[in-house]
C-alpha positions as CSV (number, residue, x, y, z in Angstrom):
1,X,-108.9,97.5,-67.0
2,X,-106.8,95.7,-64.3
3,X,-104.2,95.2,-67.2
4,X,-103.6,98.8,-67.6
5,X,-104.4,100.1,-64.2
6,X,-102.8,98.8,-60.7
7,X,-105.0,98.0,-58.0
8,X,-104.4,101.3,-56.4
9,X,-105.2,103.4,-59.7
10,X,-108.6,101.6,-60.0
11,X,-109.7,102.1,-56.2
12,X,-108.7,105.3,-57.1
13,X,-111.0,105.8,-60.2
14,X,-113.9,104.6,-58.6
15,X,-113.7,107.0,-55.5
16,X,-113.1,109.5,-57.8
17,X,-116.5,108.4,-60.0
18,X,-118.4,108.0,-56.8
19,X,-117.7,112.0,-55.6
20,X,-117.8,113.2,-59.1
21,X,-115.2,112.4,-61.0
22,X,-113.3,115.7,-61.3
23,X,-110.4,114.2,-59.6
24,X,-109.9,111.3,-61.9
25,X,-107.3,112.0,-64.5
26,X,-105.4,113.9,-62.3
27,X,-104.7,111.7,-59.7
28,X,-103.8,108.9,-62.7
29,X,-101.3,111.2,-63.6
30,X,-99.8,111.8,-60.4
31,X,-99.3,108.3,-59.1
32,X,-97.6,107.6,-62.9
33,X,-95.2,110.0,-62.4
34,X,-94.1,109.0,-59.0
35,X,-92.3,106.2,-60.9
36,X,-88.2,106.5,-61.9
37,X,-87.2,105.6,-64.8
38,X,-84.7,103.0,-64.9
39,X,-82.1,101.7,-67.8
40,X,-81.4,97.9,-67.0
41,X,-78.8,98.1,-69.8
42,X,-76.6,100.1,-68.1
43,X,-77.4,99.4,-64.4
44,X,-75.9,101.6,-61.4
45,X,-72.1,100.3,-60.4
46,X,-71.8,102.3,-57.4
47,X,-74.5,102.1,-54.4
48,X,-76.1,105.2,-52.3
49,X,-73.4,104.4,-49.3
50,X,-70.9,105.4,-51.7
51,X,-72.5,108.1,-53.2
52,X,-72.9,109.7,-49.7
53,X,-69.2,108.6,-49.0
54,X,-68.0,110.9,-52.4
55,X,-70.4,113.8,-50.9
56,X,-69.3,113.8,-47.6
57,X,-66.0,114.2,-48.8
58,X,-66.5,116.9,-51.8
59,X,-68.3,119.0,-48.6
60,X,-64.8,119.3,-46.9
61,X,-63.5,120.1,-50.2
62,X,-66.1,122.7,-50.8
63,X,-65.0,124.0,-46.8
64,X,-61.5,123.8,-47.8
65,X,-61.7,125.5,-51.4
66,X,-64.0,128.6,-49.8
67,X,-61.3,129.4,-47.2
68,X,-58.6,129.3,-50.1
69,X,-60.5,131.4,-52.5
70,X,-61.3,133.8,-49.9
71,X,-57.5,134.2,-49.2
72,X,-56.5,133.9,-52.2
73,X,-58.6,136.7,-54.6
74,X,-59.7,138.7,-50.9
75,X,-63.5,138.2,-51.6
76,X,-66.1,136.5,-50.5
77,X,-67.1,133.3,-51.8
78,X,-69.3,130.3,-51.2
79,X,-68.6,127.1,-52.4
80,X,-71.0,124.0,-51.8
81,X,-72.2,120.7,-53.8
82,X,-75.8,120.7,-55.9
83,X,-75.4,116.8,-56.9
84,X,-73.2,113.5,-56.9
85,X,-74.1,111.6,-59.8
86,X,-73.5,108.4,-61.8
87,X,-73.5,108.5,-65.6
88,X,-72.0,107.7,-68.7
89,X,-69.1,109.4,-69.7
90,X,-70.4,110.8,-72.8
91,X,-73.6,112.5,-71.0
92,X,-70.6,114.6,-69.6
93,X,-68.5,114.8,-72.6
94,X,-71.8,116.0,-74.5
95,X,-72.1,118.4,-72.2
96,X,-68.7,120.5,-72.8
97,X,-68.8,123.4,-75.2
98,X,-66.4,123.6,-77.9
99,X,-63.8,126.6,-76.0
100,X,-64.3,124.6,-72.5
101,X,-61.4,123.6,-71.1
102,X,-60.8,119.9,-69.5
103,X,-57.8,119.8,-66.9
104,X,-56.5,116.2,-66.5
105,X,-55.2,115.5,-62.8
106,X,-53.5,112.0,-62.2
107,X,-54.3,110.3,-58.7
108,X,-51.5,108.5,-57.2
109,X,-52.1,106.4,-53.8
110,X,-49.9,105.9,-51.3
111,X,-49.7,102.1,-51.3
112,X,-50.4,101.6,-54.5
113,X,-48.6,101.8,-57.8
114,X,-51.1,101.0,-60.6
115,X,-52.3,103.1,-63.4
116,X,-55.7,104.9,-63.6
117,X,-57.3,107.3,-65.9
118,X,-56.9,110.7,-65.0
119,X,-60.0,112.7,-63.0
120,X,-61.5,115.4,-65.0
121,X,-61.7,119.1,-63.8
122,X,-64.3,121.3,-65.7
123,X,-64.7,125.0,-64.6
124,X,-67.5,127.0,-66.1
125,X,-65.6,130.0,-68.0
126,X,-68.0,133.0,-66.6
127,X,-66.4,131.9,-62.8
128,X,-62.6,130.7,-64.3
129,X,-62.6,134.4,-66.3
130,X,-63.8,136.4,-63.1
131,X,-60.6,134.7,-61.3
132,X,-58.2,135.5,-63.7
133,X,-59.4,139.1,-64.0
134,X,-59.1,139.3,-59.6
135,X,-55.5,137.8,-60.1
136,X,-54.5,140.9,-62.9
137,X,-55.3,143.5,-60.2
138,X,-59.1,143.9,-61.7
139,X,-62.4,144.0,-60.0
140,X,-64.1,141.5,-62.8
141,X,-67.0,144.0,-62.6
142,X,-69.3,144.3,-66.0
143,X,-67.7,141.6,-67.4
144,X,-69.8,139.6,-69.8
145,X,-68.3,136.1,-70.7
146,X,-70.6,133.7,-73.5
147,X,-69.7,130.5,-75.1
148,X,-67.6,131.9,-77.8
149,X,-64.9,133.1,-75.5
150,X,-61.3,131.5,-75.9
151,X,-58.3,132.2,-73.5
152,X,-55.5,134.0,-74.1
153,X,-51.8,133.2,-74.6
154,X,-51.7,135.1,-70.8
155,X,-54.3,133.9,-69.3
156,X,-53.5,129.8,-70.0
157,X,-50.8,129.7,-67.1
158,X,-53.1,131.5,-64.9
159,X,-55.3,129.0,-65.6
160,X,-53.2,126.5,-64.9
161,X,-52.0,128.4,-62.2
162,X,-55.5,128.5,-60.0
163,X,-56.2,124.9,-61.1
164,X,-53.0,123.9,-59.4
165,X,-54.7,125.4,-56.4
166,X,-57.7,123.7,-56.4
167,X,-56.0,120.4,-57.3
168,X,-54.2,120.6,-54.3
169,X,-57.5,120.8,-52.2
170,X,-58.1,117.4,-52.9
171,X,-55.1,116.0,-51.0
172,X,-56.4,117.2,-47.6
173,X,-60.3,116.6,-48.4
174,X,-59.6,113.0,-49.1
175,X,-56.9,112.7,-46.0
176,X,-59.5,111.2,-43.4
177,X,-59.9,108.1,-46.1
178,X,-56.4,107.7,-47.6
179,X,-53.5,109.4,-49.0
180,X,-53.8,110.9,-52.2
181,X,-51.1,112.5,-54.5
182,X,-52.9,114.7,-57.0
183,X,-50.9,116.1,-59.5
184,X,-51.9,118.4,-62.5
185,X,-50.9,116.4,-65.7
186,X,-52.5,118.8,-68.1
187,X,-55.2,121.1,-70.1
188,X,-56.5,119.9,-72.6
189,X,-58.2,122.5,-74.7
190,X,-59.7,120.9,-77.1
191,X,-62.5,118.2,-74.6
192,X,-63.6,116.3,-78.2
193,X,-59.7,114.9,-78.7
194,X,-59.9,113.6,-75.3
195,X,-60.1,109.7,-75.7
196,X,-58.4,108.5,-72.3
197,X,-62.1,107.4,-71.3
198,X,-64.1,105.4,-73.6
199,X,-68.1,107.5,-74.0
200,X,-70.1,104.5,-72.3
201,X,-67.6,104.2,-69.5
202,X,-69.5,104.7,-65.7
203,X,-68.6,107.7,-64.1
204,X,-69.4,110.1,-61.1
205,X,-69.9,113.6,-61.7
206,X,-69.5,116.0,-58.5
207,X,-71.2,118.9,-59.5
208,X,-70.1,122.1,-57.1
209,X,-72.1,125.5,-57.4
210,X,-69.4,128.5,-57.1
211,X,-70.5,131.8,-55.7
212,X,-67.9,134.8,-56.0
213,X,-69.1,138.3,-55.2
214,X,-71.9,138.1,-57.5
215,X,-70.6,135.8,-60.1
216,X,-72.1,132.5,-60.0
217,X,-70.3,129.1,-61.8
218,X,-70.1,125.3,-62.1
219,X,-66.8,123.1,-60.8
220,X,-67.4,120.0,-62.6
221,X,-65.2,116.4,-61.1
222,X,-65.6,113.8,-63.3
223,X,-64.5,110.7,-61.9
224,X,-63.8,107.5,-63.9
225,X,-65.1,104.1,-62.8
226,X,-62.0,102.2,-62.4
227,X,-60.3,105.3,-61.0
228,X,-63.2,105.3,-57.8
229,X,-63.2,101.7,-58.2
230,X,-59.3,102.0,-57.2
231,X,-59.9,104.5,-54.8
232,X,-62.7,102.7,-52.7
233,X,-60.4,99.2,-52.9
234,X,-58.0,101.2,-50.8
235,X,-60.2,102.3,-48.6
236,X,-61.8,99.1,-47.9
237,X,-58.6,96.7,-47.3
238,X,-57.1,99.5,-45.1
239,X,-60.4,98.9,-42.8
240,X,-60.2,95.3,-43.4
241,X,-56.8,95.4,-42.1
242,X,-57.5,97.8,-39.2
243,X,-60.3,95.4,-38.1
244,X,-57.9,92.3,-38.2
245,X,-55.3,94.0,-36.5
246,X,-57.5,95.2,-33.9
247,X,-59.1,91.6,-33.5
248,X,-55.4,89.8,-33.3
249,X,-54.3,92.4,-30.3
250,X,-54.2,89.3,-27.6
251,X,-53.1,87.3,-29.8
252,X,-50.2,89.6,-31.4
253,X,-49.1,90.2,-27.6
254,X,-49.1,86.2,-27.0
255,X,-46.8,86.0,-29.5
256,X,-44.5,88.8,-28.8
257,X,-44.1,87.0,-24.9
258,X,-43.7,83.6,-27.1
259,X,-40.6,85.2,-29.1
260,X,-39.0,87.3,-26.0
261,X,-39.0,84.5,-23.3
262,X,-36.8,82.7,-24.4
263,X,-33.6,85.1,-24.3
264,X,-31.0,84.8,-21.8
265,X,-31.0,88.1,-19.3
266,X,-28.0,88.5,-16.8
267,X,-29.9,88.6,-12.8
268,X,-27.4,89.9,-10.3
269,X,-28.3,90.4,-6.4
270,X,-27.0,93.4,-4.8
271,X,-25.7,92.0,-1.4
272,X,-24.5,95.5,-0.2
273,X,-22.0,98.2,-0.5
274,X,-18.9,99.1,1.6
275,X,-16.5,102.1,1.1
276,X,-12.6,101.1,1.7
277,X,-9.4,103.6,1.8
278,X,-7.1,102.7,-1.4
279,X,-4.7,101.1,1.7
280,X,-7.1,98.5,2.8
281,X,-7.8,97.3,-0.9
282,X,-4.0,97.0,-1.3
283,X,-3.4,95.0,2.3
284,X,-6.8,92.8,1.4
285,X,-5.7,89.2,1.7
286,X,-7.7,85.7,1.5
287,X,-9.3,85.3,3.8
288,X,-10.6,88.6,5.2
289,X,-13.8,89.9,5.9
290,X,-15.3,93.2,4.8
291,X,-18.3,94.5,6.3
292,X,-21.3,95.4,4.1
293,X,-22.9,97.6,6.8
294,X,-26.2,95.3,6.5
295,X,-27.8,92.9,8.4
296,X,-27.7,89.1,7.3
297,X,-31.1,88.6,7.4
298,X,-32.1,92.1,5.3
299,X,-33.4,92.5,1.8
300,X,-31.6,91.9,-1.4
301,X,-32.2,94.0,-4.0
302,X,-32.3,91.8,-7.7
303,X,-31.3,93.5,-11.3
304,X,-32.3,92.5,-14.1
305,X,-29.9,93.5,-16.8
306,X,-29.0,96.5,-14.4
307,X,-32.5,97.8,-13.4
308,X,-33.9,97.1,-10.5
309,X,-37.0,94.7,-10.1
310,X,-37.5,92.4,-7.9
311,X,-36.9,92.4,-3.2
312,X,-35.6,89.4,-1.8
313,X,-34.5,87.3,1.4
314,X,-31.0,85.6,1.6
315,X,-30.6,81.9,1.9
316,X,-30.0,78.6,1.0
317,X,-31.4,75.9,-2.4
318,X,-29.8,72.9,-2.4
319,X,-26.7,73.6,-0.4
320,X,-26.4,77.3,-2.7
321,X,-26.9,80.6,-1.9
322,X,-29.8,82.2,-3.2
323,X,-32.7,84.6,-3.0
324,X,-36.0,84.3,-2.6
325,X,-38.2,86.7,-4.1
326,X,-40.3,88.4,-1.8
327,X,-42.4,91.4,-4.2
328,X,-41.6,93.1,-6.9
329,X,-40.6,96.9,-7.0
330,X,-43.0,99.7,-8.2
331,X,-41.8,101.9,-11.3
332,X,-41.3,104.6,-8.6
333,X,-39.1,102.3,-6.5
334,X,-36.7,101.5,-9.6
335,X,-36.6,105.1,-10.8
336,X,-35.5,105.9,-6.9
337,X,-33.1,103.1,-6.8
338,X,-31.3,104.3,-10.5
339,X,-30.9,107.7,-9.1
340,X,-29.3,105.8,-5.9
341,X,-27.1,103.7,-8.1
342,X,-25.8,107.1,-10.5
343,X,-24.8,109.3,-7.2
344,X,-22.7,106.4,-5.3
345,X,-19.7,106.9,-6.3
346,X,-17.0,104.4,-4.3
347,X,-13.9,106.3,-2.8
348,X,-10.4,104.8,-3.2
């Protein structure tokens, strides 16, 4: 028995034997079916975290596509995701009826200039019809859509027309992440000619439940593996680079200092100002003496390529004249001391 029961399923039996038995079989069945089934020959490329990622970011879609469809036909409308799954391509592919329409979108990054298959846009016809109708000026009342339907010569570019719409959502969903440029490439009518994705290629289908005034349909992103394999690439070397860039800030800095020390600034004391009539500048000889209207033992004010920065003493290194710093001027200071410098204006 312990080769076709577990432990669990046997502790199980006998309880069930010792109270009766009525419970047996049941509670077999039950702890079987708590089990998943699981294909090891085509195992899961993309974990939960990045599952929860691609919801997260299809719910600010869903936010984003409400308010425009709300705008857009004047009703009210709900928009929201039922699941975010992987599978293969033909499970979705299978799926398609022959008069569904596929609409081709190619993803462009900012920073990046490869090629990736296109993502897929599927959007039930019942929901798609009840749009177009709105946009003719109707009230898509009584309106009865099956699989047989096919769009009209007219209704095609208002097809394309409200796809170009939803397309553009995608842009500002994804903005928080990284730049995308979506752009409608086109509608393929016919899903079965469709051979840009090979049938056992990984995908992830984002399956969004439409509710508008009554008329209830499916928005169907199918997203091809290299495509979100691109897309989470990006993601993750911009945060590799943030990180880095964040964790070299001292050193970044350092370096700046390193490169900017070593450049030659002029430094020019201010010993004092004196005003003088156009005649005494013409009589001045060698020899004369012109008084600054300051002390010899007051501060001197240093520039430093013409601002302001630094208070000093007069005096004397190694039989020179020179200054010795004393402090250094606040930002207030300097900005009082440029206003100073702008209004003196000398008179000849």
């Amino acid at each position: 028995m312990d080769e076709v029961l577990s432990q669990s399923q046997i502790d199980a039996l006998l309880n069930s034997m010792v109270s009766g038995g009525e419970d047996a079989v049941e509670t077999v069945q039950k702890e079987e079916q708590a089990y998943r089934y699981y294909d090891f020959n085509s195992p899961k490329k993309f974990t939960k975290d990045r599952l929860k990622l691609l919801k997260g970011i299809y719910d600010n879609y869903c936010r984003i596509a409400t308010s425009q469809i709300n705008s857009l036909f004047r009703v009210n409308s709900e928009v929201e995701v039922v699941t975010v799954e992987e599978q293969r391509y033909y499970e979705f592919s299978n799926a398609l009826g022959d008069n569904d329409i596929l609409t081709l979108v190619d993803i462009k990054f900012a920073d990046n200039t490869s090629k990736y298959p296109p993502l897929l846009i599927h959007i039930s016809q019942p929901l798609m019809v009840n749009m177009i109708d709105r946009m003719l000026g109707g009230n898509a009342e009584d309106m009865s859509i099956d699989t047989s339907y096919v769009y009209t010569e007219l209704e095609m570019p208002l097809y394309r027309k409200i796809i170009e719409y939803l397309t553009m959502i995608l842009r500002d969903a994804w903005s928080s992440y990284l730049k995308l440029q979506p752009k409608v490439e086109r509608i393929e009518e016919n899903p079965s000619l469709f051979q840009d994705i090979s049938l056992d290629e990984t995908v992830v289908i984002i399956l969004l439940d439409a509710k508008l005034q009554g008329v209830t349909g499916k928005v169907s992103f199918c997203i091809p593996e290299t495509l979100l394999a691109g897309v989470f690439d990006v993601i993750d070397n911009r945060k590799r680079t943030e990180d880095d860039y964040e964790n070299a800030l001292p050193d970044v800095h350092q370096v700046i200092m390193n490169k900017i020390k070593d450049s030659i600034l002029t430094v020019k004391a201010d010993l004092g100002e004196a005003e003088l009539d156009l005649e005494d500048i013409y009589n001045l000889q060698v020899g004369d003496v012109i008084d600054l209207n300051k002390p010899h033992d007051s501060e001197v004010v240093l520039y430093v390529e013409e601002q302001p920065w630094f208070v000093g003493k007069l005096g004397v290194s190694n039989k020179n004249v020179a200054v010795k710093i004393d402090s250094r001027l606040d930002k207030a200071e300097n900005a009082k001391n440029e206003i100073q410098a702008d209004d003196f204006t000398p008179a000849m």
